[in-house]
Backbone bond lengths (Angstrom), bond angles and torsions (degrees), N, CA, C in turn:
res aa  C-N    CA-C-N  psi(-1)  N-CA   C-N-CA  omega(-1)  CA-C   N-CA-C  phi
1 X - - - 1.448 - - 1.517 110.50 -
2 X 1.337 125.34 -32.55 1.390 121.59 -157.58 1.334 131.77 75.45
3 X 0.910 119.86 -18.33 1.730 100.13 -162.95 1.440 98.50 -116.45
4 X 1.061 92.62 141.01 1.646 106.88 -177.31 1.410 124.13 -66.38
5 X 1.796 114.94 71.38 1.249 133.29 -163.18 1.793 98.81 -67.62
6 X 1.588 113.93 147.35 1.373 102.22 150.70 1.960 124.79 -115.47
7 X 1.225 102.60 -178.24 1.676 94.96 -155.49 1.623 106.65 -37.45
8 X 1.120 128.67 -15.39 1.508 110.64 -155.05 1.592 92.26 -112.50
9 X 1.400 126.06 -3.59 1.179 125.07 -178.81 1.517 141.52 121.95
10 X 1.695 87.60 -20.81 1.921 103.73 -175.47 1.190 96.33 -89.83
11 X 1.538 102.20 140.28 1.741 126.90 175.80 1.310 105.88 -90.13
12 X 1.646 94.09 109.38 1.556 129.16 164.55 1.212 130.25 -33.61
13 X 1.864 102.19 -21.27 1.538 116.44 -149.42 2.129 89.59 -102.45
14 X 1.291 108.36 -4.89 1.380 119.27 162.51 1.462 134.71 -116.31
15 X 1.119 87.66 9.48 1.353 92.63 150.23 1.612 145.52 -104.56
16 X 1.107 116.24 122.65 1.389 141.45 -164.13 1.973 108.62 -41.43
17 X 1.313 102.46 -45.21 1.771 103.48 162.91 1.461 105.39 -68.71
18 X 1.130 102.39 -49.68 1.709 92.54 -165.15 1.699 127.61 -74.89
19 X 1.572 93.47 -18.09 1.400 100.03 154.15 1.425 125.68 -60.75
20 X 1.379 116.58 -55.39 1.066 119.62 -172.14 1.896 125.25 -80.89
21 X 1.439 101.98 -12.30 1.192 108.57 155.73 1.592 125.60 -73.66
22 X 1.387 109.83 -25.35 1.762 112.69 -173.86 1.658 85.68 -83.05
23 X 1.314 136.17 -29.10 1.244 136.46 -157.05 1.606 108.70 -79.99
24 X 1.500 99.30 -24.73 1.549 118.76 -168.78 1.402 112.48 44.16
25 X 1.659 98.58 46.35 1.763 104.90 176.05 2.050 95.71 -114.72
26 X 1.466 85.57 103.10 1.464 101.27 151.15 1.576 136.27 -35.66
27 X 1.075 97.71 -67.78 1.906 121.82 167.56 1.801 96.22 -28.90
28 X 1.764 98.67 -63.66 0.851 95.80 -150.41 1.916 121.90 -72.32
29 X 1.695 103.13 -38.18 1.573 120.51 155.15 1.618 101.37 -29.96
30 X 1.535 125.96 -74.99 1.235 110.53 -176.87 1.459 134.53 -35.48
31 X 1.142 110.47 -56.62 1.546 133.93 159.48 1.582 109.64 -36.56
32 X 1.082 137.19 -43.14 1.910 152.40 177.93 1.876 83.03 -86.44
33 X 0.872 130.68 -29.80 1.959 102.65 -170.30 1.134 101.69 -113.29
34 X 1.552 119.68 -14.11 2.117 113.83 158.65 1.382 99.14 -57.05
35 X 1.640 130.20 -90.27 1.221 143.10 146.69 1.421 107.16 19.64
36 X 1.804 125.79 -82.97 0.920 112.54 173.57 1.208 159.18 -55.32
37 X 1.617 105.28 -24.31 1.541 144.30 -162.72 1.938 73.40 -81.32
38 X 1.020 130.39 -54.53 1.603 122.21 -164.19 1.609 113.47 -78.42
39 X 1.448 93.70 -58.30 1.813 97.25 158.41 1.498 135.42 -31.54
40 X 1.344 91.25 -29.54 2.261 88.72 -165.48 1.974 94.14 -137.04
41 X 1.604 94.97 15.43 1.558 103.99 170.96 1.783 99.33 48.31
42 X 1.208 119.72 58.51 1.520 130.79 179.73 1.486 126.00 -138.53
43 X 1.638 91.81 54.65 1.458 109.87 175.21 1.743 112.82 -33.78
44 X 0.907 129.39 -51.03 1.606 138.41 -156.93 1.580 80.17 -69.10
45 X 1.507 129.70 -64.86 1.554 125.50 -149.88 1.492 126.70 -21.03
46 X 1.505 130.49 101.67 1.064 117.53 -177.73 1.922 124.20 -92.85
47 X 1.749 108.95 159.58 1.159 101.62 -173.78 1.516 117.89 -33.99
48 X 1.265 134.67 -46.19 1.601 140.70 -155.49 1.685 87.93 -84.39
49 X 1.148 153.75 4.95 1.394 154.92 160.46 1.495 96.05 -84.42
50 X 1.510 137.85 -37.84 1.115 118.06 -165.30 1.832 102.14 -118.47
51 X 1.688 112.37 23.13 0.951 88.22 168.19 1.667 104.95 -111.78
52 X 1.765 121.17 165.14 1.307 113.25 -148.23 1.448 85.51 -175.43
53 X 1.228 99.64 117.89 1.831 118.95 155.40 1.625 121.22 -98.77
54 X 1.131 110.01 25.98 1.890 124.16 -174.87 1.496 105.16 88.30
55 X 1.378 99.16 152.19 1.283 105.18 172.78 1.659 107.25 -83.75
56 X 0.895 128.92 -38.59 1.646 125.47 171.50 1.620 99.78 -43.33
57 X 1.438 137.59 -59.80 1.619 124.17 -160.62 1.370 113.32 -69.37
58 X 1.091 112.07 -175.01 1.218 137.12 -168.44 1.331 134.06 -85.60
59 X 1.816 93.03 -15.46 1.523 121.60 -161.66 1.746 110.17 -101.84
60 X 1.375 100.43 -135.84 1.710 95.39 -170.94 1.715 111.31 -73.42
61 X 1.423 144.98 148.05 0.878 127.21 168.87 1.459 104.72 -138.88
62 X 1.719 105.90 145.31 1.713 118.16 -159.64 1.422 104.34 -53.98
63 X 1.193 95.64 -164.73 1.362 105.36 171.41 1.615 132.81 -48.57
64 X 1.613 107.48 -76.07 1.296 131.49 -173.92 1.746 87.38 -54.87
65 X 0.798 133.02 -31.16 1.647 120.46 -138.17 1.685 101.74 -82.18
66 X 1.491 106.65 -25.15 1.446 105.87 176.83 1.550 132.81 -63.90
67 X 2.026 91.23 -26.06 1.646 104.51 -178.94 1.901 97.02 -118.72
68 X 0.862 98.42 45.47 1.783 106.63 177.52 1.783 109.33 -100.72
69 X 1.367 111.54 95.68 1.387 113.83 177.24 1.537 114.65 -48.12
70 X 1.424 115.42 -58.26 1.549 109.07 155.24 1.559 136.05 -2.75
71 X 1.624 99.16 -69.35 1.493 112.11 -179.06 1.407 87.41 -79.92
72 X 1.552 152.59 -72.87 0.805 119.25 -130.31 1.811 122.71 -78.72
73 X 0.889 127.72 0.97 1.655 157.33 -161.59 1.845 86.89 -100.24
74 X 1.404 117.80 -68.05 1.368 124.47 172.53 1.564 115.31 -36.49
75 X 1.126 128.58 -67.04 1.770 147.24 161.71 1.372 95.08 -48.15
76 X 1.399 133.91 -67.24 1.406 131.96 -157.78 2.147 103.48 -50.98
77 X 1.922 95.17 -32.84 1.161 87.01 -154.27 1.638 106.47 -104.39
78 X 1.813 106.69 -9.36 1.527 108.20 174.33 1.235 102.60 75.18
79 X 1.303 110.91 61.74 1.508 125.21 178.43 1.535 93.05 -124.95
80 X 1.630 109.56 137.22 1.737 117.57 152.85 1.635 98.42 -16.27
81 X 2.209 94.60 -87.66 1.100 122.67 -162.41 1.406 80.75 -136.37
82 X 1.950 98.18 -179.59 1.273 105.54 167.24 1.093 125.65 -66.63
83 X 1.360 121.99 -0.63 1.720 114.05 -165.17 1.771 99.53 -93.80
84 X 1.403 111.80 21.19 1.490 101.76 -178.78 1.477 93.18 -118.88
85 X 1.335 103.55 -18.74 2.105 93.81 176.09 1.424 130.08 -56.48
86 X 1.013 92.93 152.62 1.704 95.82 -173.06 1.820 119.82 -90.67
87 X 1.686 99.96 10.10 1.581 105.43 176.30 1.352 77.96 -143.86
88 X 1.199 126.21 50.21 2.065 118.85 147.95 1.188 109.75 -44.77
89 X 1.482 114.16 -65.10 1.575 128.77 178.28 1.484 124.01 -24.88
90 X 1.326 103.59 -69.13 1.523 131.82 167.76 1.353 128.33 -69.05
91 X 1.478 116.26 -8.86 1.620 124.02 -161.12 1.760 92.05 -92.70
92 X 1.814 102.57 106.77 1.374 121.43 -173.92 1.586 94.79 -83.63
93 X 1.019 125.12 9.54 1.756 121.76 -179.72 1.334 90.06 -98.93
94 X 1.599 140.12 -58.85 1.107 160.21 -102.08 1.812 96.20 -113.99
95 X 1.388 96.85 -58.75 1.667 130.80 -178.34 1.761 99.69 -42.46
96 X 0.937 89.40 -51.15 1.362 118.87 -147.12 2.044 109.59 -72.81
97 X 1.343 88.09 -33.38 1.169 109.44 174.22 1.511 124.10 -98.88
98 X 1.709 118.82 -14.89 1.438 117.50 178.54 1.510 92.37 -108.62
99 X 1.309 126.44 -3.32 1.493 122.33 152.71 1.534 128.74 -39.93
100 X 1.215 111.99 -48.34 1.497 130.53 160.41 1.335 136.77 -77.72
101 X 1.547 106.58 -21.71 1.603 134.46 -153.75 2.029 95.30 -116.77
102 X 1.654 120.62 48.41 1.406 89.90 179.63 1.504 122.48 -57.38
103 X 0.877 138.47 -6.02 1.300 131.03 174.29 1.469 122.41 -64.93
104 X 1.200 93.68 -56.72 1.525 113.30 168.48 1.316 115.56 -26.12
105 X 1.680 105.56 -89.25 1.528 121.72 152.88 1.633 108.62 -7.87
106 X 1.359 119.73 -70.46 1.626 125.11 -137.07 2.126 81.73 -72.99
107 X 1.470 104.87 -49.81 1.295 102.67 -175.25 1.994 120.33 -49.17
108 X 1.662 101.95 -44.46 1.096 98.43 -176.72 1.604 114.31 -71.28
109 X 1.515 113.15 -22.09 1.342 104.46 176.35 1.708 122.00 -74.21
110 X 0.849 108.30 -23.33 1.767 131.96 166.72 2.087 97.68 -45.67
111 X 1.740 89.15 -63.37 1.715 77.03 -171.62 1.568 110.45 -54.52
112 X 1.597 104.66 -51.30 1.563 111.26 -152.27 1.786 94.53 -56.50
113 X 1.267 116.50 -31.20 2.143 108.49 -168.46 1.665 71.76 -70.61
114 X 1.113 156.74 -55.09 2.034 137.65 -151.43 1.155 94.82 -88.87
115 X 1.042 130.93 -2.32 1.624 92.12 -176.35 1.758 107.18 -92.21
C-alpha cells in the first residue's frame, strides 16, 4: 500500500503533526498546536503532544498515542497494523474505533484484500 498507516488504520502521511515532524519544520508544528489547541478545545496542549513520528515506529510518539488502546493491543501483539491480526473481525477495541473513523476502516481493508 505505501502509506504509512498506523495500528488503527489512519494515514500518518496526512497528518498535519506528522508531516511536520518528518519535515522537522518547527514554524510549521506550531501552526498544527495553535490550530489544535482551538480545534479539540485544548488550551494546555503542548508542542511535544503534537510532535509524532507514527505510532507504529520506534521513535517519538504524539500525544494521544501513548494512552491509545488501539496501539497498545497492536505493540502488545506485534502486528504491522491491525489489518494483519487474526481477531481484526472481532477486535471490540479496534471495531469500535473504525466505527467512527470510515477512513480508517476503508484503509485497513485495502491492506487485509493485499496482503
Amino acid at each position: 500500500m505505501g502509506k504509512p498507516l498506523g495500528f488503527c488504520g489512519l494515514n500518518c502521511a496526512e497528518c498535519e503533526a506528522y508531516i511536520a515532524t518528518q519535515a522537522q519544520d518547527e514554524a510549521a508544528k506550531i501552526k498544527v498546536l495553535e490550530k489544535w489547541r482551538v480545534e479539540y478545545d485544548a488550551p494546555n496542549m503542548t508542542l511535544e503532544s503534537i510532535t509524532c513520528e507514527g505510532c507504529t515506529s520506534s521513535g517519538i510518539l504524539g500525544g494521544y498515542c501513548h494512552d491509545c488502546p488501539v496501539r497498545a493491543c497492536g505493540v502488545e501483539r506485534g502486528v504491522i497494523n491491525c489489518a494483519y491480526c487474526d481477531e481484526y473481525e472481532t477486535c471490540e477495541t479496534l471495531q469500535d474505533f473504525i466505527a467512527h473513523i470510515p477512513v480508517a476502516k476503508k484503509n485497513l481493508e485495502v491492506v487485509r484484500a493485499e496482503r
